[in-house]
N, C-alpha and C positions, 0 to 999 in steps of 0.2 A: 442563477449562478453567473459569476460573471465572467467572462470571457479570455481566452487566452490570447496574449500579444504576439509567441510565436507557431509555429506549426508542430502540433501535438505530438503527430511522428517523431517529430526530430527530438524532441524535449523528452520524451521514454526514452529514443533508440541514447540520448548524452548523458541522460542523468545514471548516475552511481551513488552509490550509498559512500557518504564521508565518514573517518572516524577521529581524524586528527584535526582540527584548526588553527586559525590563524589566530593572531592578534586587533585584524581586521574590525572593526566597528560597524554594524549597520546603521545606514545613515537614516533622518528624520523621516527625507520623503520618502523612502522603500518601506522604515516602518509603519508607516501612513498606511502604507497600498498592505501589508502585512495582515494588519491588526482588523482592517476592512475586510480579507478575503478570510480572514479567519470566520469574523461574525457573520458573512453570507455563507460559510460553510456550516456553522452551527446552527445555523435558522431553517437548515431542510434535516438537521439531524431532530430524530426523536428518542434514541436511547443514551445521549450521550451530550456533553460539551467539550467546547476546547478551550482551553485558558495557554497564556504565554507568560512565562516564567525569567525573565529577564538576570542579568548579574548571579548566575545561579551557579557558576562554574570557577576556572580558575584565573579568571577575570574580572570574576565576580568577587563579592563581600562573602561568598561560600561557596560551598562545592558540594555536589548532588552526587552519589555513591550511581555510577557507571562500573564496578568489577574491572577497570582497566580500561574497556570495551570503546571508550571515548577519551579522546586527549585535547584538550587548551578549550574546547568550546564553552560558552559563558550564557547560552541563550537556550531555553528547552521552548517545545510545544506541547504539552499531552493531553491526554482524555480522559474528560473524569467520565462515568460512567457508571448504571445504577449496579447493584454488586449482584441482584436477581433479574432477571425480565433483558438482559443487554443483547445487544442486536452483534453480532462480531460483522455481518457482512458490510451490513450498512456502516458500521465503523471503518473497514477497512477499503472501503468504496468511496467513502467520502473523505476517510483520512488520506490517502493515498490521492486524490483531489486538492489536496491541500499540496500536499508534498511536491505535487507537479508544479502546484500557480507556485510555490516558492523558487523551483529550480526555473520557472518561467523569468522570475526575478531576478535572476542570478546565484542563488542560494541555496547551500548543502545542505543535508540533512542523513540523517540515517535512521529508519525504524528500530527501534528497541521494543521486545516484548517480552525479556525474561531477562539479559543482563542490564538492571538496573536494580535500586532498589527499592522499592515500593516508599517503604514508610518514610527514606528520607526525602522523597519529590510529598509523599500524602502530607507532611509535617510543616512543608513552603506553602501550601495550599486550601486553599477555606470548600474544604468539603464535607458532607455533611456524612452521620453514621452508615448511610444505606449504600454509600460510594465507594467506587477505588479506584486504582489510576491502573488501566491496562497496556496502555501505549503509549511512551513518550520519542521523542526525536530534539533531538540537540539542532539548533539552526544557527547557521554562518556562512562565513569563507572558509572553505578548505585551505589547506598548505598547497602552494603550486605544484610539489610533486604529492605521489602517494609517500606516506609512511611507512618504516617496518611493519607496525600495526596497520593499516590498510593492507599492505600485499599480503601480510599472513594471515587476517583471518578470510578475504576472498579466498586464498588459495586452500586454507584449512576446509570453506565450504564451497568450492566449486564456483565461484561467483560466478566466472564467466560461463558456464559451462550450460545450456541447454538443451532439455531435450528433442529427440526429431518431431516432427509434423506427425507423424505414422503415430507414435505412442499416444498423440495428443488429443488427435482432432480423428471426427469423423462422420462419413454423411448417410445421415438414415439408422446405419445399425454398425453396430463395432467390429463387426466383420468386414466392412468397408472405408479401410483407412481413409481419412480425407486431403490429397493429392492439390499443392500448395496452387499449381498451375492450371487447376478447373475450380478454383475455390470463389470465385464471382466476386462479390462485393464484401464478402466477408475475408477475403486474403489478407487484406493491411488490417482491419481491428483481430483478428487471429493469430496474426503477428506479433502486435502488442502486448496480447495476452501472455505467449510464449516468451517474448525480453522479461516480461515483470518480474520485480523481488518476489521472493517467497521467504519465510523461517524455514533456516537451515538449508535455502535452495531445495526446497523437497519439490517443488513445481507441481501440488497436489491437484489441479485443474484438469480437465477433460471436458471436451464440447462434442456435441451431435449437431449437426446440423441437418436441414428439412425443409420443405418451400414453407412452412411456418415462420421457421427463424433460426436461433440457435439457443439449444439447451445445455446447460453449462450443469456439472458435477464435482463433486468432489471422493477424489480417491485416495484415502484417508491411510496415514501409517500410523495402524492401530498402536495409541496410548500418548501419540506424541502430540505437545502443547495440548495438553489438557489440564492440565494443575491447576490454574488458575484463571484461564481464559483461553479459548478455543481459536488458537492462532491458525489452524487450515482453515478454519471458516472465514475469519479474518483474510488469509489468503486469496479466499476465492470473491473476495470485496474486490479485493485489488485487481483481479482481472476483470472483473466486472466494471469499474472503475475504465481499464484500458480499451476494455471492447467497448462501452458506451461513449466516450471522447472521440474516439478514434471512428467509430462508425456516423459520430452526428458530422466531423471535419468531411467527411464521404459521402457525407449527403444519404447515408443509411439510418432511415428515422427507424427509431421502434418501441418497444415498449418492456419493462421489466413484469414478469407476471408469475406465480406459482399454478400451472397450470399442466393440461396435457405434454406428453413428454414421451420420447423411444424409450424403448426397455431398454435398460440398461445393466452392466453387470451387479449382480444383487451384493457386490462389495461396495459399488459406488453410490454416495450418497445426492441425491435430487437437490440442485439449491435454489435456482432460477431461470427463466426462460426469456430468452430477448426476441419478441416478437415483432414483425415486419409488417 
């Protein structure tokens, strides 16, 4: 994978989800470096690819049915993906990888995982029966300021809003919250984890930690993003995504594994383990 130009921290703690853009044009050399970081991102996926959908908005020769949800952007990315056998973590681990090398580049984006519409992005797109499109994201310039649309759907869900260390993280057993100021080398990619996007800002992640490593969960609000694609699992890509970045910039090598794990509470579901 190839590497990022600024310091990972900062590129999670600046980027924000756009919903308005500009008129702005990506220019040849960026879509150069674009379309590059796309196919190395799609070359370690194994459930899934990513195609870029160009003039696809109202800048475009058409426009792709976003529910409102998106205004002036003209450029999508999504996922096609097989419609049985899909990986959500690894999609959302690797897609969210993408998302960062673009905001590396200077470039907006916003996850969509349910207002869009499927069959008019499936319709632009050479996919075959066994596919569908779970994830798309619109790429550009944002407008210099937020839009009404930007400030009301963050503030409809809480954008900014996250939860404490205590609810989140914990060392050994969940009876022992884990305390940001003895957290070692895990303090900054735990950190990470807690800025990330979530669907709906539900922030469904929880970590144990152990002199193993750190085991990550998911605590799941029974029924929701399940219709059509399992957007908490998805979710928990995406921190996974922010702890592995953030821990290799730290010099915290490790390893992704399904393996031994602390008991955890029998609501929370096991996803992976980043071993040390």
């Amino acid at each position: 994978m190839r590497e990022f130009n600024g310091d990972i921290e900062d590129i999670i703690r600046n980027r924000k989800s756009c919903r308005s853009y500009s008129d702005r044009k990506i220019g040849n050399d960026v879509m150069d470096e674009v379309v590059a970081m796309l196919k190395d991102v799609e070359s370690i996926a194994s459930s899934f690819r990513l195609t870029y959908l160009a003039g696809s908005g109202p800048g475009g020769k058409e426009r792709v049915g976003t529910y409102g949800m998106i205004s002036g952007a003209s450029d999508y990315i999504a996922v096609i993906a097989r419609r049985e056998g899909n990986d959500p973590v690894e999609i959302g681990r690797l897609f969210e990888t993408a998302v960062l090398h673009l905001a590396d580049l200077g470039l907006d984006t916003c996850w969509l995982g349910g207002s869009f519409n499927r069959k008019d992005f499936e319709g632009r797109l050479d996919i075959g029966p066994s596919e569908y499109i779970p994830i798309v994201s619109p790429v550009g310039y944002g407008k210099e300021r937020f839009s009404l649309l930007d400030s009301s759907v963050r503030a409809m869900v809480g954008a900014d809003t996250r939860k404490p260390w205590s609810e989140l993280f914990f060392h050994e057993s969940i009876l022992n919250p884990l305390q940001k100021e003895i957290a070692g080398d895990f303090r900054i990619p735990l950190e990470m984890v807690r800025l990330g996007p979530s669907a709906s800002n539900k922030q469904p992640w929880r970590a144990i930690t152990d002199s193993k490593g750190c085991h990550f969960f998911l605590s799941r609000d029974k029924g929701y993003g399940l219709r059509t694609y399992d957007l908490q699992l998805n979710d928990m890509g995406i921190a996974m995504c922010h702890f592995e970045l953030t821990a290799a910039q730290w010099g915290v090598a490790g390893t992704w594994v399904n393996g031994p794990h602390p008991q955890a509470p029998a609501e929370w579901e096991y996803v992976r383990s980043y071993i040390i």
